[in-house]
TORKOLKE-548722 format. One record per residue (C-alpha): residue in one letter; x, y negated, z. Coordinates in steps of 0.25 Angstrom, whole numbers, plus 5000, padded with zeros to 4 digits. Layout:
N
A:X:Y:Z
...
***
This chain:
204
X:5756:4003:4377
X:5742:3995:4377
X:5742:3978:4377
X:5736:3983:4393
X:5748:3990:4397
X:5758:3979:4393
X:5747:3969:4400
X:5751:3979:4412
X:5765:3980:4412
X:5765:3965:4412
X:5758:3962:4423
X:5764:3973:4430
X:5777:3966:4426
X:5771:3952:4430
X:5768:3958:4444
X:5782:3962:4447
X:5786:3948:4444
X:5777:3942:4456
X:5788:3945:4466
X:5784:3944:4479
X:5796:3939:4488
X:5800:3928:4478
X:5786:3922:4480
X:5785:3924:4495
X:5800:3917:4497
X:5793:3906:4488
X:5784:3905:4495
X:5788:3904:4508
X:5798:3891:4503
X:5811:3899:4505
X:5814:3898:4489
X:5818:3907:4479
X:5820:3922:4487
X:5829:3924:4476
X:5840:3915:4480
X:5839:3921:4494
X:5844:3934:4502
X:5847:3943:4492
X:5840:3936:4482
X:5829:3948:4480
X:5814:3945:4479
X:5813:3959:4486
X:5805:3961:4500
X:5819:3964:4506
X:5825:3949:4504
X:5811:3942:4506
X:5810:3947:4519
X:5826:3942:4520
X:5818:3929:4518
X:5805:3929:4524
X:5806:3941:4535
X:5797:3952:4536
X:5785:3946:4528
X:5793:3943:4517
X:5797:3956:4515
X:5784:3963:4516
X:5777:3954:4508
X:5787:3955:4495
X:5786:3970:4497
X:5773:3972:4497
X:5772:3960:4485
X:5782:3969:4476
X:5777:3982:4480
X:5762:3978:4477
X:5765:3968:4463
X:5769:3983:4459
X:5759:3993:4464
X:5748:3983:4457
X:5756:3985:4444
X:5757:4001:4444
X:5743:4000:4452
X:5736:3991:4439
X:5742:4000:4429
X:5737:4012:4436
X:5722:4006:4438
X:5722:4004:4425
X:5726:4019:4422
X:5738:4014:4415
X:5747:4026:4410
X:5759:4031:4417
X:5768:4022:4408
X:5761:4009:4409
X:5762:4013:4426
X:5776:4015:4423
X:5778:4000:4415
X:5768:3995:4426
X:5779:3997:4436
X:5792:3996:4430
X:5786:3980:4424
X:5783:3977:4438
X:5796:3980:4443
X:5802:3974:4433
X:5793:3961:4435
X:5799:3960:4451
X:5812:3962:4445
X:5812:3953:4435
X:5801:3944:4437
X:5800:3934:4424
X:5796:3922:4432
X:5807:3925:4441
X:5816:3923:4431
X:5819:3939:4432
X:5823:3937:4446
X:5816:3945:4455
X:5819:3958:4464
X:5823:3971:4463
X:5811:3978:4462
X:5809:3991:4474
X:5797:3987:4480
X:5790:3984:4466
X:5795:3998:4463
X:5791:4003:4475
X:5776:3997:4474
X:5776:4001:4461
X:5778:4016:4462
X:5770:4016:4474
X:5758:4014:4465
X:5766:4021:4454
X:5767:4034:4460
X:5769:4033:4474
X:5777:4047:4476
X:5789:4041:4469
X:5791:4028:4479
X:5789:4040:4491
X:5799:4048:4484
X:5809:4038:4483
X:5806:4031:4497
X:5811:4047:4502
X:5824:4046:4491
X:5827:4032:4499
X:5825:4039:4512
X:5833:4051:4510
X:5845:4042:4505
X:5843:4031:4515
X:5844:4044:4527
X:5856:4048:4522
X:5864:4035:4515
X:5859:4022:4522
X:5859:4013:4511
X:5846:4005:4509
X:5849:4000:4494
X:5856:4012:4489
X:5846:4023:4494
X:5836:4014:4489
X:5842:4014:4475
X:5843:4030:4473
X:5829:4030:4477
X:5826:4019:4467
X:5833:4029:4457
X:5827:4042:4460
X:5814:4037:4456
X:5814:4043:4443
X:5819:4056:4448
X:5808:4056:4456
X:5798:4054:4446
X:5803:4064:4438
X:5801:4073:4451
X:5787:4069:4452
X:5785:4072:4439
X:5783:4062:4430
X:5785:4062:4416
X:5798:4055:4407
X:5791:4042:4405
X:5788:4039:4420
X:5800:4044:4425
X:5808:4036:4415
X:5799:4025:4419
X:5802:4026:4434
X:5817:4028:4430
X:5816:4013:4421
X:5810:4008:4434
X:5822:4011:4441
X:5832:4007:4432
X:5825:3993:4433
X:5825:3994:4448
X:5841:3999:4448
X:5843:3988:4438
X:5838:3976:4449
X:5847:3982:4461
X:5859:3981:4451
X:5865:3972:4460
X:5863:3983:4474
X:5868:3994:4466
X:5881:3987:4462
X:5883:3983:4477
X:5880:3997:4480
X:5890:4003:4469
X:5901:3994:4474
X:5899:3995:4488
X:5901:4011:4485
X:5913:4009:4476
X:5919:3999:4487
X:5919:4008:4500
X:5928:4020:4494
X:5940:4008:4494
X:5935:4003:4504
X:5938:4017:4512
X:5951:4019:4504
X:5956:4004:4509
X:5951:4007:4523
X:5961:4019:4524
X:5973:4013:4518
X:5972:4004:4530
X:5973:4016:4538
***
């Protein structure tokens, strides 16, 4: 790895720390978004704040910081890896943002813009995992997940070698690893309604 490609995956990093809904709340005097609503910097709880234009400035601020991190290394006919470094650092930057004192979001709409430039085959594969799921489950944040998690199944699929899958699959585990907090609800929520159904016919 060149001096130019850690310059690279700094900047890309640097990017990901410029997150969007944090400045826009900041802006607009409401305070620190982090202390409000669910206490994301994510679209989902800007626009919770700010309405509408909230939500579809911080998602395409996230998106965008992103695709100009994989778009400059792909400009610069960077290889495959540095790509791959490219948009784990600027994930990683939203995240945990330095400046932020590591306290930023959770990361699905920097993905997203991310792999969009990345490859754009993946995010339309895993926009049709969520779909399928959501048809059948109805549950936004879990269906969400698992197509968070086929991500590297489908890069193998696509034909990508061990590096960039295992790349893509280190992307995700960083990803899993900022919705901690979901997936516990989501696991005890799942442990809860079997007693909930054995209580419920004891009463009976």
């Amino acid at each position: 790895m060149t001096v130019g490609d850690v310059v690279l995956i700094g900047v890309s990093y640097g990017l990901g720390c410029l997150c969007t809904g944090y400045y826009l709340v900041r802006l607009s005097g409401r305070g620190d978004i982090r202390t409000l609503g669910s206490g994301s910097v994510g679209a989902r709880n800007v626009g919770r704040v700010l309405g509408r234009w909230g939500f579809a400035l911080t998602l395409i601020g996230d998106a965008g910081k992103a695709a100009v991190a994989v778009g400059l290394a792909t400009v610069l006919g960077q290889a495959d890896g540095v790509r791959t470094a490219a948009l784990i650092a600027v994930a990683v930057g939203h995240i945990w943002p330095v400046q932020l004192g590591f306290r930023g979001g959770r990361g699905i709409a920097v993905t997203l813009g991310g792999l969009l430039m990345y490859d754009g085959r993946l995010v339309l594969l895993a926009v049709g995992v969520f779909a399928v799921l959501y048809a059948v489950w109805r549950k936004y944040m879990a269906c969400g997940l698992l197509a968070v998690v086929s991500l590297p199944i489908l890069a193998a699929c696509l034909g990508y070698g061990w590096g960039r899958t295992l790349g893509i699959a280190a992307l995700v585990a960083i990803l899993l690893t900022a919705h901690r907090a979901h997936i516990r609800r989501l696991w005890e929520g799942r442990k809860q309604r079997p007693s909930a159904r054995s209580n419920e016919g004891s009463e009976r």
